[in-house]
N, C-alpha and C positions, 0 to 999 in steps of 0.2 A: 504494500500500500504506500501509495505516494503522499506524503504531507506536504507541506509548504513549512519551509523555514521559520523562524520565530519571529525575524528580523529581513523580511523580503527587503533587497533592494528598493530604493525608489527610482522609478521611473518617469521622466518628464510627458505629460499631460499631451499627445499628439493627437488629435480628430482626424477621423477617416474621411477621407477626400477632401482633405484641404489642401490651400497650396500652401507652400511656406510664408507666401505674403499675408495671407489670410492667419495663420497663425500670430506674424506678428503682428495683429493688427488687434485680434482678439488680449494678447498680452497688453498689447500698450491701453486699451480700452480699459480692459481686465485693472491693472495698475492704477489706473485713474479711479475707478469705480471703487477700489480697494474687495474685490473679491476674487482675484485671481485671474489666469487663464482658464480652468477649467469649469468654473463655476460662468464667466463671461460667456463661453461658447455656447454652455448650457443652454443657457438665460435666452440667449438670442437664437437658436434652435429650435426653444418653445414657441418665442415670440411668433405672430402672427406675421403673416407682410407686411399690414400697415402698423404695426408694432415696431416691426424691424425698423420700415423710412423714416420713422419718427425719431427712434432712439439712431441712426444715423446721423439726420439732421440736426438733432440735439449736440451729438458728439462733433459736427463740423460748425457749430454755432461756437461750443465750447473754446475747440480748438483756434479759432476765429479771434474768439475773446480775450484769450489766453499770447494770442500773437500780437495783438494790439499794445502798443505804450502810450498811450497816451500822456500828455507832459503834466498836465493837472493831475494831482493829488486828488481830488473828488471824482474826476473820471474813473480814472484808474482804479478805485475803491471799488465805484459803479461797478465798475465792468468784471473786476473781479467775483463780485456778489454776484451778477447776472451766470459767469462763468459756475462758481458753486450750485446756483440753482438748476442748470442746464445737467448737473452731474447728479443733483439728486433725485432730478426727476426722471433723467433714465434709470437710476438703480430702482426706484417707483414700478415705471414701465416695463423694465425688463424682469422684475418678480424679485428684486433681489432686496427689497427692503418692505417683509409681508408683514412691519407694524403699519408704515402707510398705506399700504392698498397689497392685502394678502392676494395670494395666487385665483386662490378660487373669482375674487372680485375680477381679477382680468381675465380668466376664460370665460366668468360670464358675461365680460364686457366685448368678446370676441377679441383680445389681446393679446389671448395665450391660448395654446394647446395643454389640454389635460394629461398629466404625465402619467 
């Protein structure tokens, strides 16, 4: 009989049929979001299509945000906060923060698939 070690290696988190761009893309997302690559890929896998364009758009609003300097102090603040919110509410959207809006609400918002 075959067991499994007590102490399996770890293995880095790859999804089937992705490209290596696609991976890091989910990493860097993943990063921002503070829930990983694996838990990222998940998230957006359930998500719906109009789930997905949106947590998308959010994430190129963010990055958008985040690219800007603006030379005022009070901009910059702004734009910050607008960037924070652009990230909370994809982790929202994509299931990843179910005190604000649990899973079940977005499958039966049609946002997600039921896993």
């Amino acid at each position: 009989m075959n067991t499994l070690p007590a102490q399996a290696p770890e293995q880095a988190f790859v999804p089937l049929a992705l490209e290596v761009d696609d991976i890091a893309v989910y990493a860097s997302i993943g990063a921002a979001l503070d829930c990983g690559t694996e838990a990222c890929a998940e998230a957006f896998m359930l998500a719906t299509p109009a789930a997905r364009d949106t947590a998308v758009r959010l994430w190129q609003a963010m990055q958008r945000l985040n690219a800007s300097r603006p030379s005022a102090p009070g901009l910059r603040a702004q734009w910050q906060l607008q960037a924070r919110q652009a990230l909370e509410a994809m982790r929202a959207l994509l299931g990843l923060d179910p005190e604000r809006m649990p899973t079940a609400a977005l499958a039966a918002a049609g946002l997600r698939y039921s896993a």
